[in-house]
C-alpha positions in Angstrom: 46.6 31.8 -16.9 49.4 29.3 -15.3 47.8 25.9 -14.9 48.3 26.3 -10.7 46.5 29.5 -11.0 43.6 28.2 -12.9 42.9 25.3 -10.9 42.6 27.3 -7.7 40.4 29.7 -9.5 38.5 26.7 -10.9 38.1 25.1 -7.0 36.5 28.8 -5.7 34.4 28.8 -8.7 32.9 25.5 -7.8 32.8 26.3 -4.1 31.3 29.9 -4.2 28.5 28.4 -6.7 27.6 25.3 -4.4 27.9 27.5 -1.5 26.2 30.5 -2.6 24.1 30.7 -5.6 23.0 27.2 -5.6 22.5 26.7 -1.8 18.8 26.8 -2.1 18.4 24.2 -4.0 20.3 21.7 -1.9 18.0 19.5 0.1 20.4 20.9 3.1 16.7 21.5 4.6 15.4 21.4 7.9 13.8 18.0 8.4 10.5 19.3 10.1 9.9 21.1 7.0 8.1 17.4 5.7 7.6 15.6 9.5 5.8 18.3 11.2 4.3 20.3 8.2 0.3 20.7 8.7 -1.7 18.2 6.7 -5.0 18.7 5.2 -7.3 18.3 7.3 -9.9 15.3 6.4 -13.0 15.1 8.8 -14.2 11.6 7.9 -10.4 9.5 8.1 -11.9 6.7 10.6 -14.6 5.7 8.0 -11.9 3.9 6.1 -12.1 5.5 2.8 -9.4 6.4 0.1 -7.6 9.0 -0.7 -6.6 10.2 -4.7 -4.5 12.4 -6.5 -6.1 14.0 -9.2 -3.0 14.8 -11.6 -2.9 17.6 -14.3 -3.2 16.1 -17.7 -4.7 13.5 -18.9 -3.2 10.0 -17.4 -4.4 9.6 -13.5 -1.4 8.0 -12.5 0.4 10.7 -9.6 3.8 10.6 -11.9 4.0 14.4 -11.0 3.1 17.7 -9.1 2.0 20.8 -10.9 0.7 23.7 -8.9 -0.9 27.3 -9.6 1.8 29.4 -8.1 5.9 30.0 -7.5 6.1 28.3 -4.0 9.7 28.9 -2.7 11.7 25.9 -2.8 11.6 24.8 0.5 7.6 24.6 0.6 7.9 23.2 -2.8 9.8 20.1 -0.7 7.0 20.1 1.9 3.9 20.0 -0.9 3.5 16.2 -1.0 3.6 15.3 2.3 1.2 18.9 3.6 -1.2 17.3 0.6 -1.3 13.6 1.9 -0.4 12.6 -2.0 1.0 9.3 -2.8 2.5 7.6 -0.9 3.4 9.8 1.9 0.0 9.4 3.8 0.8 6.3 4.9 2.8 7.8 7.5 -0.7 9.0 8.9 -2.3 6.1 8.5 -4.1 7.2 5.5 -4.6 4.5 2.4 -4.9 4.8 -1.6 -5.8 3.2 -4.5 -2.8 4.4 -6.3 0.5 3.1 -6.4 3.8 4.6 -6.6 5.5 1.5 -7.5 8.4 0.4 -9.9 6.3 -2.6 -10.3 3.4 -1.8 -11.0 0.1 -4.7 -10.3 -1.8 -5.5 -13.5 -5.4 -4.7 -12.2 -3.5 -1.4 -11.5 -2.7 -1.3 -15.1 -6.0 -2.0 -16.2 -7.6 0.6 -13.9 -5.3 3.3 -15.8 -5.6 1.9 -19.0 -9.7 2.4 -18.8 -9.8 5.2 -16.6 -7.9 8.0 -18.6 -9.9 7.0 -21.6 -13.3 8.0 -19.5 -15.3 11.6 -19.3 -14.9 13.0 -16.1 -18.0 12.5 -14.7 -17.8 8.7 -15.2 -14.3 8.7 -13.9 -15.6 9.8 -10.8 -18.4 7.5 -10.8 -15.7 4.7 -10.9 -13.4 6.0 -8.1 -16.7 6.1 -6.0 -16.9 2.5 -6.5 -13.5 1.7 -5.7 -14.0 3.2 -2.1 -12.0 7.0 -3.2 -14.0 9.4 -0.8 -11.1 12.7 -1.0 -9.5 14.0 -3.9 -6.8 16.5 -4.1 -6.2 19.0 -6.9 -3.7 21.5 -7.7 -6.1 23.0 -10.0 -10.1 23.8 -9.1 -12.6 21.3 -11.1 -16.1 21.6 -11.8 -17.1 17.4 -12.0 -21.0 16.2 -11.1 -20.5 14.2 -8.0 -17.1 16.0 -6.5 -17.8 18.8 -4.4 -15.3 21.3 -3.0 -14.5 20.6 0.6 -12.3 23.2 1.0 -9.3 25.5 -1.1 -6.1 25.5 0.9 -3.9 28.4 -0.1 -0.8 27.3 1.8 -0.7 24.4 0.3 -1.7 24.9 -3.3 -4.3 22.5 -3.5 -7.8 21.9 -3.6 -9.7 19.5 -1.6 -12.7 17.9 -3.1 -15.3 15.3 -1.5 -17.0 12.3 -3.4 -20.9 11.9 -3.3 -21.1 8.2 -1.6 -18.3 6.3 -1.9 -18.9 2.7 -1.1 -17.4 1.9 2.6 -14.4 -0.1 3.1 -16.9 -3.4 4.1 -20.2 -4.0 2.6 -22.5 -6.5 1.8 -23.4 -6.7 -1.6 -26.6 -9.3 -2.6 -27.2 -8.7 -6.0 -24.2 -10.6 -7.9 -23.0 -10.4 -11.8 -20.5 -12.8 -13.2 -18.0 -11.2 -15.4 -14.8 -12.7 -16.5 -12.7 -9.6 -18.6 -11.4 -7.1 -16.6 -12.2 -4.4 -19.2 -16.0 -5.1 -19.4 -15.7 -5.8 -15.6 -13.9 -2.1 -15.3 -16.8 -0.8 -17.5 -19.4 -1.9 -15.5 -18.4 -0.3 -12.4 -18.1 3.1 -14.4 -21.4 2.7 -15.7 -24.8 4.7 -14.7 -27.0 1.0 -14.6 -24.5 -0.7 -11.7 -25.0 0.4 -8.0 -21.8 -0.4 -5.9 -24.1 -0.8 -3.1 -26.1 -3.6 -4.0 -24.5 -5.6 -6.7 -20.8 -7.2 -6.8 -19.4 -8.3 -10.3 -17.3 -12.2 -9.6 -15.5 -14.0 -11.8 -17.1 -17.5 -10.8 -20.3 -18.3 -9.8 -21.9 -19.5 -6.7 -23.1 -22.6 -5.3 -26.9 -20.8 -4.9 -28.5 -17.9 -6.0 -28.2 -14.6 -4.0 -31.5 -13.3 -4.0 -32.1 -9.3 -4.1 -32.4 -7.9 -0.8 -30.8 -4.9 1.0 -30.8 -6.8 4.7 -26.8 -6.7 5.1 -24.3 -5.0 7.5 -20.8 -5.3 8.0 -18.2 -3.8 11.0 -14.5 -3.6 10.7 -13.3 -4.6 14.4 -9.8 -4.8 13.7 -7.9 -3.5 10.4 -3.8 -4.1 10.0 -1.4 -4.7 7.4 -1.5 -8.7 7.3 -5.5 -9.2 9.6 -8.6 -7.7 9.1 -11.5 -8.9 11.4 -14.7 -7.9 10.3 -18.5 -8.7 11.8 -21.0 -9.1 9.4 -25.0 -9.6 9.5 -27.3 -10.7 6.7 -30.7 -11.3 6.3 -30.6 -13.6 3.1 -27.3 -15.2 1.5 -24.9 -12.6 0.2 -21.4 -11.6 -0.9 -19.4 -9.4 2.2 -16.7 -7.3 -0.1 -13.6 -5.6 1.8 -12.2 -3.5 -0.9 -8.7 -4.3 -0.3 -6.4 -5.8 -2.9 -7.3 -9.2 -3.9 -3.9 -10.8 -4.3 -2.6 -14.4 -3.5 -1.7 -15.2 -0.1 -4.8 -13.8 1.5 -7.0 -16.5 3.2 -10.4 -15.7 5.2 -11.9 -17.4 7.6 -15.9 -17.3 8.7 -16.9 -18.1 12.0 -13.4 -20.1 12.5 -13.7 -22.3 9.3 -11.4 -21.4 5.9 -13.6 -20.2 3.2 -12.5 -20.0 -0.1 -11.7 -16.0 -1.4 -13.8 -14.7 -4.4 -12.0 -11.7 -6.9 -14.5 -8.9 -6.6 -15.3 -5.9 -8.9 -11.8 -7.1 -10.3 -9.7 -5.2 -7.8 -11.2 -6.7 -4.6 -11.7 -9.4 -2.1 -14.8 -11.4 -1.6 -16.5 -13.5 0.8 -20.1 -15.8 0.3 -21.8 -15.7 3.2 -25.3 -17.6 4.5 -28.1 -15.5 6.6 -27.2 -14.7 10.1 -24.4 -13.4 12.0 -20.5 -14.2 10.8 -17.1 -13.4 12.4 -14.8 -13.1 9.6 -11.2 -13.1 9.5 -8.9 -12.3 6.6 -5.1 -13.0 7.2 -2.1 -12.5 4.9 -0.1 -15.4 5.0 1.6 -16.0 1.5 3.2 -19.5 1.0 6.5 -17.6 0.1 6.7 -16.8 3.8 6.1 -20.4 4.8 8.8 -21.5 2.8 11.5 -18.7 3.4 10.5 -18.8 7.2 11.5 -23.0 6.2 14.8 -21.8 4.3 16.0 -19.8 7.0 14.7 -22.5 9.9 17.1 -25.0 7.7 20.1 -22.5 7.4 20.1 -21.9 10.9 20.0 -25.2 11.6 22.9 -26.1 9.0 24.8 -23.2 10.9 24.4 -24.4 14.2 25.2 -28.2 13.2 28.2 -27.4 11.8 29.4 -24.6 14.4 29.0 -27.0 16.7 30.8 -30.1 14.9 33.7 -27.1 14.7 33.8 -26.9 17.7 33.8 -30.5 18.8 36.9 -30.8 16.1 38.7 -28.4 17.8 38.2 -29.5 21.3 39.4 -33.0 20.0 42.6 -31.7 18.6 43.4 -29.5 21.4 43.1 -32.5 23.8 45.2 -34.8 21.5 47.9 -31.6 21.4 47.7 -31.4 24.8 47.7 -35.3 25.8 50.7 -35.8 23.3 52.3 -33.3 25.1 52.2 -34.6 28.0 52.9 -38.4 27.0 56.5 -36.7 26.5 59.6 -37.5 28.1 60.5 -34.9 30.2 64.2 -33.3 30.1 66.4 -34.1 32.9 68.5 -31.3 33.9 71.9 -31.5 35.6 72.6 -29.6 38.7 76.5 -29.5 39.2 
C-alpha cells in the first residue's frame, strides 16, 4: 500500500472506531443523566446525620465502586451521584465522614488505619459514634446494629440504617482523658463507652463533670464557616458538635470566646456551666486574616502607584504642552 493510500485508510480507521464502536464510552452523555438522576431516598436528612460508603473489600476508604450487575455505561456514569457516595451529596446538602481528598487529614488516617483492622460489628459500633446514621452497599450485609432500609434495584445498591447514632450536637457529662489517638479510636469502638454520656479530651478540665444525663442541645443555624447552637444543662458538662476539629475554628458561649477542646479525637468541644448557653462556633483561620491583609496591601501598592503614574504623566504632558507653547511662532510671508 502507497504511503498516501495508507494514511487515508489509517484517518477512517481512527474515525470509524471513535465514531462508531467506541461511541459509548465517550462521556458525550447527556448531562441530566448525573443532575436530575433520582437519589435515594433518606427519610431522616434534617436530623443532621452522616452518610457512608461501605466499599467492597477490606479498606473503608470509597477509592472505588463495585456493583452486582452489568449496568450499561451510561447508568454506570449516573451510579455515584443516584447513590449520594462521596462526595457528590454535597450537592444535596448531605455531609460524610469520608473524604475524597488528595490530601488526606491525619485523624482521617488514623480512623482507616484502625477501622479496617476491626470485626464488623465493632466497625459499626464506631461509625455510630462518629454520627454515620445511612450506609450504602453494593453488596447486601448481615452486621448487628445495621438494618436494611431498603434494596434499590435501579441503582445497584443497598441502603442500610444504623441503630442510634449519636446526633450532630450533644451534651456529654461523663468525660475521659485520653491523649493517643489509637487508644482514643479504640475506645469509641469498644462495648464499655456510650457516645451518649461520655466524651474522651485530650486535656483536663478546670472541675469535675459530675455524672448526670440533664443536657440538651439545638442546632439553630448550621453553614460552612457558623454553627449556632442552644444548649441547656442541668450540671456542668461538655456540648460536642461532631464536626472536624481543625485550627481556625473559635466558639463563643453566650457572647464571650471560650477556648475549643479536641473531642473523641475527630471532634469539637465546648465546657459548659449549668444553665442555658448560646453558642457560636465560627471558622475564621488566621491564614485568612493575613491573605485578606496581603491583598488589602497589594491593592493598596496598586492604587499608590497607578495613581503616582498618572500624576507623572499628567506632569509631562503639561511640560510637552507648555514647552510647546513657550515657542516662537513662524512668521509666514504673504506676497
Amino acid at each position: 500500500m502507497r504511503a498516501a493510500l495508507f494514511q487515508v485508510v489509517i484517518v477512517a480507521i481512527a474515525v470509524c472506531d471513535l465514531g462508531l464502536a467506541q461511541k459509548p464510552f465517550q462521556f458525550l452523555l447527556d448531562p441530566n443523566l448525573v443532575t436530575k438522576s433520582k437519589l435515594v431516598s433518606l427519610t431522616t436528612h434534617a436530623e443532621g446525620n452522616r452518610l457512608f460508603y461501605y466499599p467492597p473489600g477490606a479498606n473503608l476508604h470509597p477509592s472505588f465502586v463495585s456493583v452486582l450487575g452489568r449496568p450499561q455505561f451510561a447508568k454506570a456514569t449516573a451510579l455515584n451521584s443516584g447513590n449520594l457516595l462521596p462526595n457528590t451529596g454535597v450537592m444535596y446538602g448531605f455531609d460524610y465522614f469520608q473524604e475524597i481528598d488528595a490530601l488526606t487529614r491525619q485523624p482521617y488516617n488514623d480512623f482507616l488505619n484502625f477501622a479496617n483492622l476491626l470485626p464488623p460489628d465493632k466497625r459499626i459500633k464506631l461509625l455510630r459514634a462518629l454520627n454515620i446514621r445511612y450506609v450504602v452497599a453494593f453488596e447486601p450485609f448481615d452486621i448487628p446494629g445495621m438494618r436494611l432500609s431498603k434494596q434499590i434495584p435501579e441503582h445497584f445498591s443497598w441502603l442500610y440504617e444504623l441503630d442510634r447514632p449519636v446526633p450532630r450536637a450533644y451534651v456529654a457529662s461523663d468525660v475521659v482523658y485520653e491523649t493517643q489517638p489509637a487508644k482514643t479510636i479504640r475506645m469509641l469502638a469498644s462495648a464499655d463507652f456510650d457516645p451518649f454520656r461520655q466524651v474522651i479530651l485530650t486535656e483536663s478540665l478546670p472541675y469535675q463533670v459530675t455524672r448526670t444525663t440533664g443536657g440538651e442541645a439545638k442546632i439553630v443555624r448550621y453553614a460552612n464557616n457558623n454553627v449556632l447552637i442552644n444548649a441547656s444543662l442541668q450540671a456542668p458538662g461538655v456540648l460536642v458538635l461532631a464536626d472536624s476539629y481543625y485550627p481556625g475554628w473559635k466558639v463563643f458561649v453566650d457572647g464571650k470566646q471560650s477556648k475549643i477542646l479536641q473531642a473523641n479525637h475527630f471532634f469539637r468541644g465546648v465546657d459548659l456551666e449549668a444553665g442555658n448557653h448560646v453558642v457560636e462556633f465560627k471558622y475564621e483561620p488566621l491564614s485568612f486574616k493575613i491573605g485578606l491583609a496581603i491583598s488589602l496591601c497589594t491593592l493598596l501598592i496598586l492604587m499608590i502607584v497607578s495613581l503616582f503614574k498618572a500624576v507623572h504623566w499628567r506632569k509631562r504632558h503639561s511640560e510637552r504642552l507648555s514647552a510647546a507653547l513657550s515657542r516662537e511662532p513662524i512668521s509666514v510671508r504673504q506676497e
